[in-house]
C-alpha positions in Angstrom: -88.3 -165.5 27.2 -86.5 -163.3 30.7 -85.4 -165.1 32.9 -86.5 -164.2 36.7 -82.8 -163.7 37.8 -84.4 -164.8 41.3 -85.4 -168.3 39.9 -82.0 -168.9 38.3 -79.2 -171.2 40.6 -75.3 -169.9 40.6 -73.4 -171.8 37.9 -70.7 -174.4 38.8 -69.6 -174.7 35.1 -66.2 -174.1 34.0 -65.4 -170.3 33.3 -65.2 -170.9 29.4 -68.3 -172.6 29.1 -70.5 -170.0 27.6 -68.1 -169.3 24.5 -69.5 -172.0 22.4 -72.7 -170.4 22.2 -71.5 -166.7 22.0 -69.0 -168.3 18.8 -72.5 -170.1 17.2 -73.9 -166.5 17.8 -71.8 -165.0 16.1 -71.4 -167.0 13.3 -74.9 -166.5 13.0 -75.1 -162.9 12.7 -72.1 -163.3 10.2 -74.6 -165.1 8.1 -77.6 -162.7 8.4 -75.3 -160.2 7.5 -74.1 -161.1 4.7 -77.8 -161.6 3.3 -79.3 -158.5 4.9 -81.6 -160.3 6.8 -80.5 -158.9 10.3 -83.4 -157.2 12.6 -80.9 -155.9 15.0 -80.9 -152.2 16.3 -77.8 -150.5 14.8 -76.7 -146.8 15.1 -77.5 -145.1 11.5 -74.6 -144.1 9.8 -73.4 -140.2 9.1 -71.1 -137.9 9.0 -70.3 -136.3 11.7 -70.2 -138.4 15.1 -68.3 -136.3 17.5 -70.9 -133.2 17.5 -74.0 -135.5 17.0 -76.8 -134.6 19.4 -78.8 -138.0 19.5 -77.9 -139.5 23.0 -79.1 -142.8 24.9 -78.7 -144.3 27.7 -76.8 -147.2 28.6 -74.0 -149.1 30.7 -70.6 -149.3 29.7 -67.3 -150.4 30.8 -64.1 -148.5 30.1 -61.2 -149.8 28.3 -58.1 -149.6 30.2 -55.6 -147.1 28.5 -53.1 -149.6 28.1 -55.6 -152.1 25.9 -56.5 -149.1 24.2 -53.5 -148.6 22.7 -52.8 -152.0 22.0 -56.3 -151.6 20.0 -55.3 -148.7 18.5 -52.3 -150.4 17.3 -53.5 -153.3 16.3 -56.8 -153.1 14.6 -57.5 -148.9 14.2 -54.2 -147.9 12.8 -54.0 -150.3 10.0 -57.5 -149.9 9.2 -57.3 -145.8 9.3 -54.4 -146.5 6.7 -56.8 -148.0 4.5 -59.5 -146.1 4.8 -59.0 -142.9 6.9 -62.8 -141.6 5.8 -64.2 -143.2 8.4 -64.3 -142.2 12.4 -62.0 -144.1 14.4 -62.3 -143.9 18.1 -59.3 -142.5 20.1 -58.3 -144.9 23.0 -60.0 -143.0 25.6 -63.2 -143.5 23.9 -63.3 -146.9 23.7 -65.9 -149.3 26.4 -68.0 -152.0 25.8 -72.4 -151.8 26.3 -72.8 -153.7 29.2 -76.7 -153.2 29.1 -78.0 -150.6 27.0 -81.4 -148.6 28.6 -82.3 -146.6 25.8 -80.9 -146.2 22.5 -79.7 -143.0 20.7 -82.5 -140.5 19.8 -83.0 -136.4 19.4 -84.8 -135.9 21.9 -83.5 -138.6 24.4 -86.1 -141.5 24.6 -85.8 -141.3 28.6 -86.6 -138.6 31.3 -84.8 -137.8 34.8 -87.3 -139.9 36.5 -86.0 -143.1 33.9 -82.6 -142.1 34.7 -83.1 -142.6 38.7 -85.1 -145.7 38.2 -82.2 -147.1 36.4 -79.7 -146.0 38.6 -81.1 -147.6 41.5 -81.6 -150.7 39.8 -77.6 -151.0 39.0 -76.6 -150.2 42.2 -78.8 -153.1 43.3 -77.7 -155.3 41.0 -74.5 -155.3 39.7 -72.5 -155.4 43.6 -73.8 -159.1 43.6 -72.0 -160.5 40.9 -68.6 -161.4 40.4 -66.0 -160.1 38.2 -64.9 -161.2 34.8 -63.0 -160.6 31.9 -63.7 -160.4 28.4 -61.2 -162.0 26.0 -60.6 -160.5 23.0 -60.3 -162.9 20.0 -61.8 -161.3 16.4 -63.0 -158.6 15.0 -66.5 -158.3 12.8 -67.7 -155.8 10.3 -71.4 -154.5 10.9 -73.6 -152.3 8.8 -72.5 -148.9 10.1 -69.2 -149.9 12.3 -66.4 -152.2 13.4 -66.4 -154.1 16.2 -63.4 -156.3 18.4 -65.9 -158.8 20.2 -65.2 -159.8 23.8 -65.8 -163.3 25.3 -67.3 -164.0 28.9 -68.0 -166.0 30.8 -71.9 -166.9 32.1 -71.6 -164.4 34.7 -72.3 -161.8 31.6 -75.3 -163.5 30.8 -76.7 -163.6 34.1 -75.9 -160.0 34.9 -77.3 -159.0 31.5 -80.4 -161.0 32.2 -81.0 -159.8 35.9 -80.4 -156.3 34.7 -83.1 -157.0 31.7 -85.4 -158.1 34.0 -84.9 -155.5 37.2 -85.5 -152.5 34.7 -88.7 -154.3 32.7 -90.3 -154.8 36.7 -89.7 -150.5 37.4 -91.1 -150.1 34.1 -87.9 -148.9 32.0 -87.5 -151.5 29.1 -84.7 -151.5 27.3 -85.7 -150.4 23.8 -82.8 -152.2 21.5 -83.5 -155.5 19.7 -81.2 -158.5 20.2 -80.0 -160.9 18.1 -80.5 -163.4 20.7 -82.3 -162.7 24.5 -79.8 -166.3 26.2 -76.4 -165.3 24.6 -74.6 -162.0 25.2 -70.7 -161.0 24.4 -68.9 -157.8 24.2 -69.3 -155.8 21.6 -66.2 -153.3 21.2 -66.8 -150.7 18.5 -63.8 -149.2 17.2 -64.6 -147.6 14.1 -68.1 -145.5 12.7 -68.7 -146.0 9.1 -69.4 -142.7 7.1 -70.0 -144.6 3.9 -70.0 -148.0 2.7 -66.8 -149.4 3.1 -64.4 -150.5 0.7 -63.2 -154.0 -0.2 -60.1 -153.1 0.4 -61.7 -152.3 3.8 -63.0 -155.8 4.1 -60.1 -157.8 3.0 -57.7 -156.0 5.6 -60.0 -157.0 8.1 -59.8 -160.5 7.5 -56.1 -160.4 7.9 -56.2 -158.1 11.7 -54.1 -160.4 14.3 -56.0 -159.8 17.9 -54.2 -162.6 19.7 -51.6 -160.1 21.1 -54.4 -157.9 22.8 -55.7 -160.3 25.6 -58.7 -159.8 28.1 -60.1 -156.2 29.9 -61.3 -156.9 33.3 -64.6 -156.2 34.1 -64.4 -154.2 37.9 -67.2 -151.9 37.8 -69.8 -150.9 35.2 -70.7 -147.2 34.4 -74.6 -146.0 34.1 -74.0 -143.1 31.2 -75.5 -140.9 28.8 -73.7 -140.1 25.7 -74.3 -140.1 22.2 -73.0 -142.8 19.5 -69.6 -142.8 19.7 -69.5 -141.7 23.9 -67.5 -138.0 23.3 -66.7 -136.7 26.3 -68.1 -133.3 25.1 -71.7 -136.0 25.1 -71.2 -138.1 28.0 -72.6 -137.8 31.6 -71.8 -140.6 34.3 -74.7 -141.6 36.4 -73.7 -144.0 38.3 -70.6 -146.2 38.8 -70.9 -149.5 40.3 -68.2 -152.0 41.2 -68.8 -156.2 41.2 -67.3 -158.3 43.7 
């Protein structure tokens, strides 16, 4: 059920407290993944992401260059060793969905007069909350990509939630199914499948060591369109919005 961000009081809790349920979250989807019982929206896999004309729109936040690398590093290059079929995303590419609009279609499943609506709900929005970080502690395999998932703090879920609702009230839903409405983190995708991957693929992914990459501040959120992977030659910023 949305929450009326409007009926919701600021949260004294500590700043870690909402990682418990974003861990039991994701060792949730781990499980419905493994038996193919996920309902979850997830970008279709092909071959050629870069020139792909689908687009969707949707909120992002940068990664700084620095992290980037240290993600490149860390968790693309070894992989790319493995299993270089696959598109890896270049360090300037890389940003985690904030609060996705509408998801990747040909032709776009949103209009100019969506794209204003949605524009002046973020700049409503997102100045009255704080800023955070997300910490960056593991690293999962989905049906069609690779991930580095980013821990928050509740002011992610009550930013995603007041954003949820504020677009649902001016009649712009967002389209994408959850695995859970309550519980948000940050989803970092780093890598496109092209095929099914390899167990080779899988076992060097158990062994990736994150703990040297840390956290990426969360300063200001982007309103974009761009398709799945966010290519420059794709990607148009509507709006950018900066939190407390």
């Amino acid at each position: 059920m949305l929450i009326d961000p409007a009926s919701q009081t600021s949260t004294q809790l500590a700043q870690n407290d909402y990682i418990m349920p974003q861990k039991a979250l994701l060792s949730s989807i781990k499980q419905q993944l493994q038996k193919g019982q996920s309902e979850s929206t997830f970008v279709e896999m092909r071959s050629d992401y870069e020139n792909d004309i689908e687009i969707c729109l949707t909120s992002v936040v940068f990664v700084p260059l620095a992290i980037g690398k240290a993600i490149t590093e860390t968790v693309i290059s070894p992989l790319h060793a493995i299993a270089p079929e696959h598109y890896y995303y270049s360090p300037d590419l890389l940003h985690i969905t904030i609060k996705n609009v509408r998801t990747i279609h040909h032709p776009p499943l949103f209009n100019e007069s969506d794209i204003l609506k949605a524009n002046q709900v973020f700049a409503e929005i997102v100045p009255t909350f704080l800023c955070f970080n997300f910490l960056l502690e593991e690293v999962i395999l989905f049906p069609t990509s690779i991930s580095v998932i980013g821990y928050a703090d509740r002011t992610l879920q009550e930013l995603v939630q007041a954003l949820d609702y504020g677009l649902r009230q001016i009649g712009v839903p967002d389209n994408k199914t959850y695995f859970s409405v309550t519980t948000f983190f940050g989803n970092l995708t780093c890598c496109r499948l092209t095929q099914s991957p390899s167990q080779e693929l899988r076992d060097r992914l158990q062994s990736l060591d994150l703990s040297t990459l840390g956290a990426i501040p969360v300063q200001q959120i982007h309103l974009i369109t761009c398709n799945a992977v966010c290519h420059p030659n794709s990607r148009t910023v509507i709006g950018t919005y900066r939190l407390q």
